[in-house]
N, CA, C and O atoms as a printed pandas DataFrame, in Angstrom:
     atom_number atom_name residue_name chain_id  residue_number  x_coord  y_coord  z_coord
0              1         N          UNK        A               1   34.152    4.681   23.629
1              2        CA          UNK        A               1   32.790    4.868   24.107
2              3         C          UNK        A               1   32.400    6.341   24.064
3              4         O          UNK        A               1   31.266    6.609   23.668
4              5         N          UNK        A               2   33.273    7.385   24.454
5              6        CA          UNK        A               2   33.269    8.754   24.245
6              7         C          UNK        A               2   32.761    9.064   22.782
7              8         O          UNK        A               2   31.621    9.454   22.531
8              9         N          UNK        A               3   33.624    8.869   21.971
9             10        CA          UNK        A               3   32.838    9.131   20.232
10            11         C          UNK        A               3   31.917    8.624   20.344
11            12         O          UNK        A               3   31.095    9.508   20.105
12            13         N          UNK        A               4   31.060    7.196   20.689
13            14        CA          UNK        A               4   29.887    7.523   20.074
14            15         C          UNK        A               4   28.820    7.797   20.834
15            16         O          UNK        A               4   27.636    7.749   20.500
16            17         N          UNK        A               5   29.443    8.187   22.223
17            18        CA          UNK        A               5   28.488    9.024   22.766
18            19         C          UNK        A               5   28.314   10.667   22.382
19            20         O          UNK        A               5   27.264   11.294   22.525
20            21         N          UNK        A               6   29.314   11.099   21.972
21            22        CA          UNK        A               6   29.266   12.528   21.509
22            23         C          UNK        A               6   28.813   12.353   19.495
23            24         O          UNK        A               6   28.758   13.215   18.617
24            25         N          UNK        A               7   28.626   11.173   19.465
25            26        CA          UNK        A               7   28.385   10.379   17.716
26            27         C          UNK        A               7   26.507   10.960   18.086
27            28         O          UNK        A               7   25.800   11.868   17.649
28            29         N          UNK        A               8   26.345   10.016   18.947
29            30        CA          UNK        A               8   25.037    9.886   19.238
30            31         C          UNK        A               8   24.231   11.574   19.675
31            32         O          UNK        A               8   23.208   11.988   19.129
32            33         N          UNK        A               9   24.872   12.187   20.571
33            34        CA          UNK        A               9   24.723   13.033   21.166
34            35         C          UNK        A               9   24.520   14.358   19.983
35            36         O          UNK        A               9   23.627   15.198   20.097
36            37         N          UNK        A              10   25.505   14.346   18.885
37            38        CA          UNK        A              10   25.358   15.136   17.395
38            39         C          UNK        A              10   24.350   14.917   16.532
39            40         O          UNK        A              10   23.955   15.749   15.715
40            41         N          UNK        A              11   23.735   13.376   16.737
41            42        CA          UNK        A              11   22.499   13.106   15.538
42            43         C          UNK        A              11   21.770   13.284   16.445
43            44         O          UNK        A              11   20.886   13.227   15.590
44            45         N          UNK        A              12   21.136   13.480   17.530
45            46        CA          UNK        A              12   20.201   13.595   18.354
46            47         C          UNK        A              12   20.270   15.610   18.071
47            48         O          UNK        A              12   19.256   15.997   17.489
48            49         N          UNK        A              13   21.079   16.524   18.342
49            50        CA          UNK        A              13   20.839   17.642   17.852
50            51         C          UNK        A              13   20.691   18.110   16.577
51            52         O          UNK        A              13   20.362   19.277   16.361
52            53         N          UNK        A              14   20.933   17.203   15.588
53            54        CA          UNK        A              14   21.244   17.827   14.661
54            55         C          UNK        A              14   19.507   17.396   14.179
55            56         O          UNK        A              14   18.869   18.165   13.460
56            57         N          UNK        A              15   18.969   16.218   14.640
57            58        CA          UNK        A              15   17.632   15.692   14.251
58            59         C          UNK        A              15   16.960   16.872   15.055
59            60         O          UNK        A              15   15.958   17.327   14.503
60            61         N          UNK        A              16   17.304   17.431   16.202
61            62        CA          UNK        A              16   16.155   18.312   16.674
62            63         C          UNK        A              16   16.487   20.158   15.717
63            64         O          UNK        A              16   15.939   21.147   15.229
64            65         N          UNK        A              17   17.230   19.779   15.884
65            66        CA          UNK        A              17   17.192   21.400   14.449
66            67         C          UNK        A              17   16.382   21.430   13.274
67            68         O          UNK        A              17   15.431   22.117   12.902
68            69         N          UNK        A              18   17.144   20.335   12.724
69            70        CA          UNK        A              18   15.985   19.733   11.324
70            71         C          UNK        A              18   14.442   19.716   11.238
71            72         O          UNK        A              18   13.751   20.234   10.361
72            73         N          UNK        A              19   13.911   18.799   12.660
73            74        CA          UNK        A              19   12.996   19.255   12.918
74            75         C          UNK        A              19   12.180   20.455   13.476
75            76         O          UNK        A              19   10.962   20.594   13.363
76            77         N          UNK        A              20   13.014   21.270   14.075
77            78        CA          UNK        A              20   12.219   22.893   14.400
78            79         C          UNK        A              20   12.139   23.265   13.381
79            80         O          UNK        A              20   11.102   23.899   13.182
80            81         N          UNK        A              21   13.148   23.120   12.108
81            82        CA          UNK        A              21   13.234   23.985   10.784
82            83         C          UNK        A              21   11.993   23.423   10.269
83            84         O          UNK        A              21   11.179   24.346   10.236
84            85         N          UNK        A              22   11.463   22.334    9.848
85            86        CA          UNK        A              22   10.448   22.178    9.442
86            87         C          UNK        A              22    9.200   21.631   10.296
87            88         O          UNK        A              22    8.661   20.644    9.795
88            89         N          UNK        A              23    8.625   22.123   11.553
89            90        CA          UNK        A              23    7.829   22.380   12.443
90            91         C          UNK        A              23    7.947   24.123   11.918
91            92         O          UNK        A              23    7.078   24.523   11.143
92            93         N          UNK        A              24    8.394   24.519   12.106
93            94        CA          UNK        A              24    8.331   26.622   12.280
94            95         C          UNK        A              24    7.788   26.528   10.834
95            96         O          UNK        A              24    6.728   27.082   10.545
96            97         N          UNK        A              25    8.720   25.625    9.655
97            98        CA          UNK        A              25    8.011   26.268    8.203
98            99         C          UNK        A              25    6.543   25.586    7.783
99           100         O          UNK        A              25    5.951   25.796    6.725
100          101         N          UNK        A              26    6.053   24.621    8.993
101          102        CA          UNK        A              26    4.659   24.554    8.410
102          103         C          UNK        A              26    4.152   25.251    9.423
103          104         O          UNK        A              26    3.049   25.699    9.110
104          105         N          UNK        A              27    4.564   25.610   10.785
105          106        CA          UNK        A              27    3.545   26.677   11.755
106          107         C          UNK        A              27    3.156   28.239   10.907
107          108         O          UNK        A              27    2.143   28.915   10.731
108          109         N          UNK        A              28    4.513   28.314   10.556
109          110        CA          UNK        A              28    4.482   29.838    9.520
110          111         C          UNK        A              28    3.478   29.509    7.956
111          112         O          UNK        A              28    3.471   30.279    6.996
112          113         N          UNK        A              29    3.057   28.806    7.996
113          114        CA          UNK        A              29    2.029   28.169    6.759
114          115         C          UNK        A              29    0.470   27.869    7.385
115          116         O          UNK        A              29   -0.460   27.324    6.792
116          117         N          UNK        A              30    0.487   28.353    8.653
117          118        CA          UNK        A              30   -0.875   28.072    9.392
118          119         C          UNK        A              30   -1.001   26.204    9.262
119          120         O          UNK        A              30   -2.127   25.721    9.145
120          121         N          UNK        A              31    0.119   25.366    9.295
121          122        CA          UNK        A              31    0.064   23.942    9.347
122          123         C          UNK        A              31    0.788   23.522   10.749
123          124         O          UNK        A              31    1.976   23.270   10.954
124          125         N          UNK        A              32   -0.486   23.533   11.776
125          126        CA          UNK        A              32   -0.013   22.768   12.950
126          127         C          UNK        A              32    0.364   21.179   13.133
127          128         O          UNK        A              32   -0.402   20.316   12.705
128          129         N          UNK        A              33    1.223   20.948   13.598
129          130        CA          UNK        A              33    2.004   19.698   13.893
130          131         C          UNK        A              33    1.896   19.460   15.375
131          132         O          UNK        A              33    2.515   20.088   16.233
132          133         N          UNK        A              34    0.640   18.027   15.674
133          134        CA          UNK        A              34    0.068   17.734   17.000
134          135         C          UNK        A              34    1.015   16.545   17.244
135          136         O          UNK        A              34    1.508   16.086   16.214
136          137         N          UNK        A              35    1.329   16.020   18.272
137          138        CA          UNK        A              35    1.475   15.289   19.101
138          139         C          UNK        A              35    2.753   14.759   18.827
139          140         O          UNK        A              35    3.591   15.658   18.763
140          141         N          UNK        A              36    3.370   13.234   18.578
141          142        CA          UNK        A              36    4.898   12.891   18.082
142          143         C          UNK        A              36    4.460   12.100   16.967
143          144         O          UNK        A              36    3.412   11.566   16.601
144          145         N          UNK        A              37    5.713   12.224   16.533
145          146        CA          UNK        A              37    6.038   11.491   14.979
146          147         C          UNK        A              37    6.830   10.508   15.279
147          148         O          UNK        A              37    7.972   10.579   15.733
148          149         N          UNK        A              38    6.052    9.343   14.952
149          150        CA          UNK        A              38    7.145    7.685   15.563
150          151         C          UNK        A              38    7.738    7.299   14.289
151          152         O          UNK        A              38    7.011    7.043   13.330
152          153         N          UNK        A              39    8.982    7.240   14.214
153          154        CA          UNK        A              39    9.953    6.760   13.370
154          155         C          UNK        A              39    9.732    5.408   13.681
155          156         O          UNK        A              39   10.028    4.734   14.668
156          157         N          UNK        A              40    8.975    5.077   12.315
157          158        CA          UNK        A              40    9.699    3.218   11.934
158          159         C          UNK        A              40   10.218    3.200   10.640
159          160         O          UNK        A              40   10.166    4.126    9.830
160          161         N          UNK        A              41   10.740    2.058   10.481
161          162        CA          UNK        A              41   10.960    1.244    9.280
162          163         C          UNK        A              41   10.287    0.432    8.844
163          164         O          UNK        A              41   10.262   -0.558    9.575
164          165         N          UNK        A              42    9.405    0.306    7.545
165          166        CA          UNK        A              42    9.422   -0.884    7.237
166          167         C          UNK        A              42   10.781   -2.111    6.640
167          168         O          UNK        A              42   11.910   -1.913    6.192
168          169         N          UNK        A              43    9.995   -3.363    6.907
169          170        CA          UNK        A              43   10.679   -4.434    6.801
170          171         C          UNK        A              43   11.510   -4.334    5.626
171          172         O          UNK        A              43   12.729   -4.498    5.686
172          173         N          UNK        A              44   10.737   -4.006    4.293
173          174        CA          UNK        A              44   11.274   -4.226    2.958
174          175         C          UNK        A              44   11.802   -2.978    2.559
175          176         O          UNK        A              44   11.436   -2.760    1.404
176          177         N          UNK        A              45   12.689   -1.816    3.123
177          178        CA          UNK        A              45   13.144   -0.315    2.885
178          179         C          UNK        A              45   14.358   -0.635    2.998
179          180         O          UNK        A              45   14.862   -1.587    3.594
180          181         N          UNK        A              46   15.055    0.597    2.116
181          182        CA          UNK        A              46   16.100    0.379    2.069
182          183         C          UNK        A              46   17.230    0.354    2.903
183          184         O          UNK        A              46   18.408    0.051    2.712
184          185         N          UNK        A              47   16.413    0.851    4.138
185          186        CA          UNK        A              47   17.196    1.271    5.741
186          187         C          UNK        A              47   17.809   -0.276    6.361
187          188         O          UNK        A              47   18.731   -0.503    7.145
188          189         N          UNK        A              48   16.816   -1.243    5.602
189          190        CA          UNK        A              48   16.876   -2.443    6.884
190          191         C          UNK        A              48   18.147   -3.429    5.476
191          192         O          UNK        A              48   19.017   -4.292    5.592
192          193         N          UNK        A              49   17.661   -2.789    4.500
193          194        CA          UNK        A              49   18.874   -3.773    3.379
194          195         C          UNK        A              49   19.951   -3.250    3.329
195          196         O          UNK        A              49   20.845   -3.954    2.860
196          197         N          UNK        A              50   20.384   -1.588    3.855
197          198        CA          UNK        A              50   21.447   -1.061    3.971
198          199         C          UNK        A              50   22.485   -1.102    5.762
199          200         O          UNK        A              50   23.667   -0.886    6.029
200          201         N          UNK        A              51   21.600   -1.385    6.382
201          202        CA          UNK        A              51   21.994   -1.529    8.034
202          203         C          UNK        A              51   21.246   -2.306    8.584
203          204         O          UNK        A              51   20.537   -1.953    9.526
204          205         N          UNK        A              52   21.259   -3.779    8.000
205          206        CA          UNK        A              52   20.886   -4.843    8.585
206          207         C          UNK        A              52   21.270   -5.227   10.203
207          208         O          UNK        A              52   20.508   -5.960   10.833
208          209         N          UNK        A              53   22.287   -4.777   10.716
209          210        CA          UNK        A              53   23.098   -4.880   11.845
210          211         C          UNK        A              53   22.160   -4.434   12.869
211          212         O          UNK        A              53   21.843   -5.235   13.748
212          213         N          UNK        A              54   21.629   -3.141   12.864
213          214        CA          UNK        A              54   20.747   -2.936   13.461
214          215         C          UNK        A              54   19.508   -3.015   14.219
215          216         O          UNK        A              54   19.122   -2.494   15.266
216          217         N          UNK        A              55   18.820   -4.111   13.076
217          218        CA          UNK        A              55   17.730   -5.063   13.106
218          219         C          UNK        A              55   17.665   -5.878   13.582
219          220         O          UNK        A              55   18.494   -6.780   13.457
220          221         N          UNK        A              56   16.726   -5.931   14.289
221          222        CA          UNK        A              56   16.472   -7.460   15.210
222          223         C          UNK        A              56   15.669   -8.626   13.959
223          224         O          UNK        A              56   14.498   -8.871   13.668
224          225         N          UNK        A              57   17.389   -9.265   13.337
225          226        CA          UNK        A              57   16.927  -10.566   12.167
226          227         C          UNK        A              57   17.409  -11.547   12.474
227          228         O          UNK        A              57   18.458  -11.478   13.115
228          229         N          UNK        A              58   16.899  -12.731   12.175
229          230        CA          UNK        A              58   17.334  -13.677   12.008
230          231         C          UNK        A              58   18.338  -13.976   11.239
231          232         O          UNK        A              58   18.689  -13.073   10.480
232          233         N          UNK        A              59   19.244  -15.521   11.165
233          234        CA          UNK        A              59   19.699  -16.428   10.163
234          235         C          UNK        A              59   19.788  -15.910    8.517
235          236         O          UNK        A              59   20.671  -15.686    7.689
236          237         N          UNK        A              60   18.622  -15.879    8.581
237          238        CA          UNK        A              60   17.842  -16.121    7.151
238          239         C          UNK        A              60   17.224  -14.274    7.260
239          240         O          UNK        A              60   16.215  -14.195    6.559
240          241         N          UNK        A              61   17.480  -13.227    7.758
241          242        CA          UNK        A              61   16.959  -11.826    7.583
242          243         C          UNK        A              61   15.925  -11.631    7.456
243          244         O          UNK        A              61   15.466  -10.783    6.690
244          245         N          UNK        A              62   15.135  -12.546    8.352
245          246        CA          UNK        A              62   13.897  -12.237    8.589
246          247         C          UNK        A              62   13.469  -11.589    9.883
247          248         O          UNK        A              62   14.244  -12.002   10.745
248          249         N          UNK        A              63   12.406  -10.590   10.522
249          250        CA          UNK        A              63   12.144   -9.919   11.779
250          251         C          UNK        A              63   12.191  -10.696   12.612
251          252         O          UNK        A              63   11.325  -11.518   12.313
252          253         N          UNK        A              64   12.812  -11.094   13.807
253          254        CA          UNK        A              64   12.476  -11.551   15.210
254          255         C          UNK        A              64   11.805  -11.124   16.216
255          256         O          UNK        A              64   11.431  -11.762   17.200
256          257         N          UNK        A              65   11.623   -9.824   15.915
257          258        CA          UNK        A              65   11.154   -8.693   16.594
258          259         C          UNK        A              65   10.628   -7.283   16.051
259          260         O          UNK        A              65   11.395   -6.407   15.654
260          261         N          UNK        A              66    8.618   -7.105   16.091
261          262        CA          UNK        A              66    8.455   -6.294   14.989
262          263         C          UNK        A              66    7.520   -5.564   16.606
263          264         O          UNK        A              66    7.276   -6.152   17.659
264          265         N          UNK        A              67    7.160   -3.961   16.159
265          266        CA          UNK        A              67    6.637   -3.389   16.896
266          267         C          UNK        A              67    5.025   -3.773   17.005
267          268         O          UNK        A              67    4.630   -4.616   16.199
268          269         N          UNK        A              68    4.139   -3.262   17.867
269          270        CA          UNK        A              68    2.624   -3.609   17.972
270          271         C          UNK        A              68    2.444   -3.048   19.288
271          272         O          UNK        A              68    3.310   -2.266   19.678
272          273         N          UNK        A              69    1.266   -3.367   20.191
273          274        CA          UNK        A              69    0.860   -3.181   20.986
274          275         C          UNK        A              69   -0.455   -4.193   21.692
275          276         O          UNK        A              69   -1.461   -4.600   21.109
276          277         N          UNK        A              70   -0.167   -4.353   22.702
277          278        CA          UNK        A              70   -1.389   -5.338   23.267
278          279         C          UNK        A              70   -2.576   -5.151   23.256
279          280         O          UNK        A              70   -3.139   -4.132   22.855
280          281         N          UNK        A              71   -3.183   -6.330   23.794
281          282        CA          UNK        A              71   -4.497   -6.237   23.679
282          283         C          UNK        A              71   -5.402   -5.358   24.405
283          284         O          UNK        A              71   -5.647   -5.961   25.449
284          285         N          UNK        A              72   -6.104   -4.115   24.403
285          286        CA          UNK        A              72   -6.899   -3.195   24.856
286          287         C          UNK        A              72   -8.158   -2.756   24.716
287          288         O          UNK        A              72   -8.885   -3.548   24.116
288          289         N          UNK        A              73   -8.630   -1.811   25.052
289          290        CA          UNK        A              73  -10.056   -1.363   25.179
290          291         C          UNK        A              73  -10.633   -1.733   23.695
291          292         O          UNK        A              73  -11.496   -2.588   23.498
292          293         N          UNK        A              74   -9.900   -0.805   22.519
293          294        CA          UNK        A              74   -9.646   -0.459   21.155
294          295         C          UNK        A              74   -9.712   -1.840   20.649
295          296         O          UNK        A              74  -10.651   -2.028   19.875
296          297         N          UNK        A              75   -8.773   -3.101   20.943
297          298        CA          UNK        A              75   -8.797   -4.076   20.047
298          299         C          UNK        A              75   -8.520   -5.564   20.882
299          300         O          UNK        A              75   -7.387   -5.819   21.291
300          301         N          UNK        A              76   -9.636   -6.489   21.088
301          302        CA          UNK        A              76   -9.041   -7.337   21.882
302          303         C          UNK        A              76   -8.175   -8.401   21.785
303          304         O          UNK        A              76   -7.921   -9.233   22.656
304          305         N          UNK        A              77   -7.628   -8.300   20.381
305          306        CA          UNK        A              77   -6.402   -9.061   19.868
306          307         C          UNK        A              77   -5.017   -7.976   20.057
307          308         O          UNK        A              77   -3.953   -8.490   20.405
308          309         N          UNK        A              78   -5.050   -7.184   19.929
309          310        CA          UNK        A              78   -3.848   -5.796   20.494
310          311         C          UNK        A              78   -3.797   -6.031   18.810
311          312         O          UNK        A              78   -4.680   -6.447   18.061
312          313         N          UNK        A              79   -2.418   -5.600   18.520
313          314        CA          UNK        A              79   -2.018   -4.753   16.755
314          315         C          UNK        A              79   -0.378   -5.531   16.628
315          316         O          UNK        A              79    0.567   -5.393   17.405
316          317         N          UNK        A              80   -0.423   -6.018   15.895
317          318        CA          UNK        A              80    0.776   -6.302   15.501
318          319         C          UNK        A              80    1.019   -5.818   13.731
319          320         O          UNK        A              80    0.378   -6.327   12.812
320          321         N          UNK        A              81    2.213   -4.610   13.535
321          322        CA          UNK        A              81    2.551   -3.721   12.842
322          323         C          UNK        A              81    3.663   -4.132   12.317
323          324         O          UNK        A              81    4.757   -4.142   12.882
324          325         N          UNK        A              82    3.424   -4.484   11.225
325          326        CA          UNK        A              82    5.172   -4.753   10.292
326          327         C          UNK        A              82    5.714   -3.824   10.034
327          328         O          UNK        A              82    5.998   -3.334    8.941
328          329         N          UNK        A              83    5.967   -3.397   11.390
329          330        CA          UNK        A              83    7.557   -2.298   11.412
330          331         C          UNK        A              83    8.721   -2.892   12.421
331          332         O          UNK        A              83    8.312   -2.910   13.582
332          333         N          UNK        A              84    9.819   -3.291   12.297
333          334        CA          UNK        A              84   11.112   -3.597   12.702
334          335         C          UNK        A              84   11.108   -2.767   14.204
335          336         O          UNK        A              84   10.527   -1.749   14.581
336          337         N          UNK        A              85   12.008   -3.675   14.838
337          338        CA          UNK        A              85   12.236   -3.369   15.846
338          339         C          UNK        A              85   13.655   -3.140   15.431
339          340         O          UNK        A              85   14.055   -3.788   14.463
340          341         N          UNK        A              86   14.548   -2.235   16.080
341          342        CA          UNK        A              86   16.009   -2.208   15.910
342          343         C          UNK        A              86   16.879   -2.611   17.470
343          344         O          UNK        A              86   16.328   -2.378   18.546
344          345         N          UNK        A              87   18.020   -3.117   17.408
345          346        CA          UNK        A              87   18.216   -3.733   18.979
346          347         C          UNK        A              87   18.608   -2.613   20.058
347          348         O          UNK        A              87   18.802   -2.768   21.264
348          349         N          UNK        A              88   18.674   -1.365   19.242
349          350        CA          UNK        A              88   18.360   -0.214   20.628
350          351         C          UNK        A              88   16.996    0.066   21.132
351          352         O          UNK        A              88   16.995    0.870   22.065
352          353         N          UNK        A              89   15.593   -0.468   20.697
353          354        CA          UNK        A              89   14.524   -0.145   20.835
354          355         C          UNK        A              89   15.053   -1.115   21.608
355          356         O          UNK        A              89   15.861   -0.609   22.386
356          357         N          UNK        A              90   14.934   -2.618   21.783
357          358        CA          UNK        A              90   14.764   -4.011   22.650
358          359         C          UNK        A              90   15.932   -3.580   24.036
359          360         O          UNK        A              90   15.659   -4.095   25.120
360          361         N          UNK        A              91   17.001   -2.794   23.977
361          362        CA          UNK        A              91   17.932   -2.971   24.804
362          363         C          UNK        A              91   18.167   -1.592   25.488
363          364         O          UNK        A              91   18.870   -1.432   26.485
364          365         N          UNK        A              92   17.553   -0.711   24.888
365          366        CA          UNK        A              92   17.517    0.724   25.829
366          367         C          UNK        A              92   18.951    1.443   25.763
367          368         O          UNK        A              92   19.563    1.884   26.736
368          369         N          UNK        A              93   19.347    1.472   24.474
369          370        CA          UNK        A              93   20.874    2.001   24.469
370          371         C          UNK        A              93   20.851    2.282   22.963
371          372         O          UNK        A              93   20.737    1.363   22.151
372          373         N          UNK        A              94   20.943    3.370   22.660
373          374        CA          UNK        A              94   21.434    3.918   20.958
374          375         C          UNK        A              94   21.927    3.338   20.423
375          376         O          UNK        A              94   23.104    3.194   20.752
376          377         N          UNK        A              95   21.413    2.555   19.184
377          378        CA          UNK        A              95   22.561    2.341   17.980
378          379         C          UNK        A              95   22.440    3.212   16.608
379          380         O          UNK        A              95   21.520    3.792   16.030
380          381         N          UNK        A              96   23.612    3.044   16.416
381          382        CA          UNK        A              96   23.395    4.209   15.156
382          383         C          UNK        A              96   24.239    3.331   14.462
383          384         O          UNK        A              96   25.071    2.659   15.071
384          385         N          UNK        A              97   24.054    3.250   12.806
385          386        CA          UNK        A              97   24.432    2.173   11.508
386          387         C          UNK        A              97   25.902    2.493   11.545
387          388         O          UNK        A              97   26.334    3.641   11.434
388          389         N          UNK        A              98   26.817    1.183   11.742
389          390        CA          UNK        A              98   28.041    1.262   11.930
390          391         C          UNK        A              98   28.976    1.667   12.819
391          392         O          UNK        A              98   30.189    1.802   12.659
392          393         N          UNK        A              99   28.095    1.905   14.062
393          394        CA          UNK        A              99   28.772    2.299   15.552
394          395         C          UNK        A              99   28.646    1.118   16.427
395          396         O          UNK        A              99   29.072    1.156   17.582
């Protein structure tokens, strides 16, 4: 449990370096970067055919669980978005492909 908490704990810094490096080289380009950047997947990428494990699929590798948002001011049907859910989004605990 230690490795892949210190597993997890290394791609979580090493993603925030990566990103200052390229946040600073578009601030230094007069290119501001507002608010967060939401990592999805789509369904049909090579992320979900290479680390299927991850994915909340069915039987048959199809989504059981895709991201969206309810119904609100904006839309009174809410948004449903064909982007994958992965089973650390559904379960509140990191997975990383092959841990």
């Amino acid at each position: 449990m230690l490795g892949r908490h210190r597993k997890e704990k290394l791609g979580q810094y090493l993603f925030f370096e990566q990103w200052k490096e390229i946040k600073d080289y578009c601030n230094n380009r007069g290119i501001q970067i507002v608010g967060d950047i939401p990592i999805y997947v789509s369904f049909d990428s090579a992320d979900v055919w290479a680390h299927r494990e991850i994915f909340k699929l069915d039987g048959e590798q199809r989504p059981i669980a895709v991201a969206g948002v309810p119904p609100d001011y904006f839309s009174s049907n809410g948004q449903l978005w064909v982007i994958l859910c992965t089973i650390g989004m559904l379960s509140g605990r990191p997975v990383t492909p092959g841990g």
